[in-house]
C-alpha positions, 0 to 999 in steps of 0.5 A, a space after each residue: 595446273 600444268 602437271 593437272 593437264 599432263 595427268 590426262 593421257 590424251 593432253 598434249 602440250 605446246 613450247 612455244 611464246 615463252 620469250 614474250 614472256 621475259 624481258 624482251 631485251 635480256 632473256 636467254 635460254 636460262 630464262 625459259 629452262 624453269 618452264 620448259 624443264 617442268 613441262 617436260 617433266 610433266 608431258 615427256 618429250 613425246 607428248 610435248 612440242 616446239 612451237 615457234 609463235 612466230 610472228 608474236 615472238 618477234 616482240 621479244 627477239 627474232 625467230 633465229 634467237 627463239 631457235 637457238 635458245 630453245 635448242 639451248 634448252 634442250 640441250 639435255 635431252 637425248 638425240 631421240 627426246 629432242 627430235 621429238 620435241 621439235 617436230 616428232 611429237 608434233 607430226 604424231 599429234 596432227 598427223 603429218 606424215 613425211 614425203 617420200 622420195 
């Protein structure tokens, strides 16, 4: 069903609640790579975005692990896919621009 989505252009995804998930004690980025993996492969790191689900992620974990596993994750990824990731894709999608100085 993902890969359906990711076949419109215009179809952006979120990372984000995967932790809620998994076993709320135990799970670590090894939990969260399956998903993760396919959705990148489906989306592309340019069209695919982290998103924190905080306060939600709390359940299972505290927003500093949610952090370090996504990173986990993405490891893999290049400097420029990952930047995208976790906040390029994000700031195309909405609209954001950065301040300047």
């Amino acid at each position: 069903m993902l890969a359906r989505a990711a076949e419109c252009p215009g179809v952006y995804a979120k990372v984000s609640g995967l932790n809620t998930a998994a076993d709320a004690e135990t799970w670590t980025a090894g939990d969260l790579r399956p998903y993760v993996e396919h959705a990148l492969e489906v989306f592309g790191a340019d069209r695919l975005m982290f998103g924190s689900d905080w306060p939600v992620a709390v359940l299972a974990g505290d927003y500093a692990k949610v952090w370090r596993e996504t990173g986990a994750v993405l490891s893999g990824l290049s400097d420029a896919g990952r930047a995208a990731v976790l906040g390029g894709t994000a700031a195309l999608f909405y609209g954001i621009r950065e301040a300047q100085a």
